[in-house]
N, C-alpha and C positions, 0 to 999 in steps of 0.2 A: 407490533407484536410479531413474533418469527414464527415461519410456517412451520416451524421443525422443534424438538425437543432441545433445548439447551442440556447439555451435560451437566450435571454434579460431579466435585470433585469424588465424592463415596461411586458414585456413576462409575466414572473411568477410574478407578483405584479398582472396580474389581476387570475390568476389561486391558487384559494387557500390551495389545496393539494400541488403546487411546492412550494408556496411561504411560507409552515409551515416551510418546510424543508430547504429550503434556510433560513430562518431566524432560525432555530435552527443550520447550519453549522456556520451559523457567532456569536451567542451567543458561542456556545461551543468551537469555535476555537478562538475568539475576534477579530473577523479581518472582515470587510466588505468584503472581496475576496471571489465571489464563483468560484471556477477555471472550467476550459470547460467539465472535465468528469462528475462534478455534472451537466452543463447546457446542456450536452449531454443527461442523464442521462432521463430528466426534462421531455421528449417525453414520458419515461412511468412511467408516476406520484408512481405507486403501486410498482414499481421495484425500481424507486431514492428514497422512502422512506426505503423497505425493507435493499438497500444498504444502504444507511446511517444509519439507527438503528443497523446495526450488525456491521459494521465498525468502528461507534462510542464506542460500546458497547467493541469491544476488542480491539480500539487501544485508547481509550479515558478513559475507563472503568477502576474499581478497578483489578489489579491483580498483582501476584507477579511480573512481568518484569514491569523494568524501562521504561518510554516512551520513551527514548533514545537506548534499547536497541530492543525494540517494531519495532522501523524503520529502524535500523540494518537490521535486518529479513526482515522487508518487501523488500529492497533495494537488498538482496542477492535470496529470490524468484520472486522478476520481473525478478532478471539479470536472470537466470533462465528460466524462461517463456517468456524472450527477449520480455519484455514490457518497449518500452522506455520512454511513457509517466510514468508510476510506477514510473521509477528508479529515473527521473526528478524529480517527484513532491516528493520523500522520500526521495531522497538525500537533496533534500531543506529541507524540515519539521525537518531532523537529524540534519541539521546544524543550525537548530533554534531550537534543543534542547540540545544542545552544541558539536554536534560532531565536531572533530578538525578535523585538515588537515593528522596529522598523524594516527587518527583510519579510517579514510576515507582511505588511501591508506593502510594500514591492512584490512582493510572488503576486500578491491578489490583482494588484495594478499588471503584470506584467498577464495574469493569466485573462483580467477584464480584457485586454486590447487584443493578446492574440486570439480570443473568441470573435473580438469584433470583425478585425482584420481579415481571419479566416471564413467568417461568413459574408462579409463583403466579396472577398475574391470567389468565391462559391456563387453565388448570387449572382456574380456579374463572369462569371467562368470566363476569366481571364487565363490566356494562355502563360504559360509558363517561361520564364526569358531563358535563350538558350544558355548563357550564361551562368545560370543556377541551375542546370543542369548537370546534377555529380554521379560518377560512379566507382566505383572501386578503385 
């Protein structure tokens, strides 16, 4: 259950700082669907803009990764950050930008080992090889 009011579409139709925003998530995505973290969201008008502009801006926006690979990522720092709405809602967007069944079960494998991996070297604080040492 959410700690905060979910928006109605009647909601934000009379509010017109929500309702730019809602109608710019359905132009830019093509879908009448505003899903619940935008309608969450929607309580502080200045924050559900801020997030949407920068969210669009880099998973919607020009840049070198594919928008297919863009959801990869996001779907391996929710599982990460144990956000299960994230992993929900990017798992779907992945497979509606053609992720298959078998990179979806490689993302999971790839994300089970670097959890492992990563807490292995945490646990045993292992130093760092100079050699993988990068910077600019």
């Amino acid at each position: 259950m959410a700690t905060v009011r979910l928006w109605t579409d009647s909601e934000a139709d009379k509010d017109p700082a929500v309702n730019t925003v809602f109608d710019d998530i359905r132009r830019t995505r093509g879908s009448d669907f505003i899903n619940n973290f935008w309608r969450a969201l929607a309580n502080d008008p200045a924050n559900l803009k801020r997030t949407w502009e920068t969210l669009k801006t880099i998973m919607a926006g020009e840049g070198p990764l594919d928008p297919l690979t863009r959801e990869l990522i996001y779907i391996a720092v929710s599982a990460a950050n144990n956000c299960t709405y994230c992993i929900h809602s990017h798992t779907a967007a992945a497979k509606q930008k053609g992720m298959t069944a078998a990179q979806h079960r490689h993302l999971l494998a790839i994300i089970g080992m670097a959890s492992e991996t990563n807490a292995l070297a945490t646990a045993m604080q292992v130093p760092v090889d100079g050699a993988f040492l990068v910077g600019e």
